[in-house]
C-alpha positions, 0 to 999 in steps of 0.5 A: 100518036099511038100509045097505051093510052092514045091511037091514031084513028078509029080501029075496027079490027077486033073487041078492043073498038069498044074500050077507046073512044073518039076525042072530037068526033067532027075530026072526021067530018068532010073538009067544008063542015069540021072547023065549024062542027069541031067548034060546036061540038067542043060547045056542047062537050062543055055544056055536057060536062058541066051538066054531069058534074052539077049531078055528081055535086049534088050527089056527093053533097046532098045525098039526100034531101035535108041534108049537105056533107061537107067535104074537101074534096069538093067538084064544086070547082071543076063544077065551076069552072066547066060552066065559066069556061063552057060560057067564054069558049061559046061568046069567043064563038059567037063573036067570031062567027059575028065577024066582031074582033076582040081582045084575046084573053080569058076575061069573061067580063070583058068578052060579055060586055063586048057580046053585048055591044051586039044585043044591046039590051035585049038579054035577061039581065040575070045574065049579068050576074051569072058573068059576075059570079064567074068573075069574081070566082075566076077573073082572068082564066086562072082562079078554078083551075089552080090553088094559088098564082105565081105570086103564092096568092091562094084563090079560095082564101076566102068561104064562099058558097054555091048554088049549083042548080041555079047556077047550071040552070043560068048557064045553060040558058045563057048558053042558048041564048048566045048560041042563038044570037043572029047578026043585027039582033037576037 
């Protein structure tokens, strides 16, 4: 496809290389690496997208210590839902790459608890909360990245607050932690 905003490829041939950028950079990679390349470095594409928006959170709401704007166009959502997301697409990987089948959904209780058949008890089990945290934002997939559900139910009905250092902290070391997970222990 190639259009104003889209191209095929990757084009040397004049200034205009440095506007475009490539959309998965393992797309190019020789045929034995990419599926595995491309599945990482969506992976890592989610775990930096979610540390950017921690910032810019921060530095919108907090522009300075002491102080919190409140405002209506908050990035705690899309914040959210970057790390829920960032976490379900890394245990599909990880189960997958286990050989260990799974329901195919969006439930991220249920995936972590199939995770955790696993690795037993052997996780810190502030993990459990952080899972809790996303499931009670966002059971099914759905929660943060649309206002309401077929049925006209609003999501964010209910106030609710955030902490997003701890929250991007626990994600990223949860992250790891799956990521390093080997078959028959951790």
């Amino acid at each position: 496809m190639n259009n104003y905003f889209i191209q095929s490829g990757f084009f040397v041939k004049d200034d205009s290389c440095f506007e475009w950028d490539p959309l998965v950079l393992a797309s190019w990679y020789d045929q034995k690496f990419k599926k595995d390349k491309i599945d990482q470095e969506y992976l890592a594409a989610y775990l930096n997208a979610s540390k950017d928006l921690q910032q810019a959170l921060i530095a919108r709401s907090h522009p300075f210590p002491g102080m919190t704007l409140l405002r209506d166009d908050q990035t705690c959502m899309p914040f959210l839902f970057s790390c829920r997301h960032l976490i379900e697409i890394t245990i599909k990987y990880k189960l997958k790459n286990l050989g260990v089948s799974y329901k195919y959904n969006h439930g991220i209780a249920s995936l972590w608890n199939k995770l955790k058949t696993v690795v037993g008890n052997d996780y810190n089990k502030q993990f459990d909360e952080l899972i809790k945290t996303f499931n009670y934002t966002d059971t099914n997939g759905v929660g943060l990245r649309f206002s309401h559900d077929q049925n006209d139910k609003y999501y964010g009905s209910e106030p609710v607050s955030i902490n997003s250092s701890r929250i991007m902290n626990s994600t990223e070391e949860l992250y790891n932690f799956i990521i390093n997970i080997r078959k028959g222990k951790k």
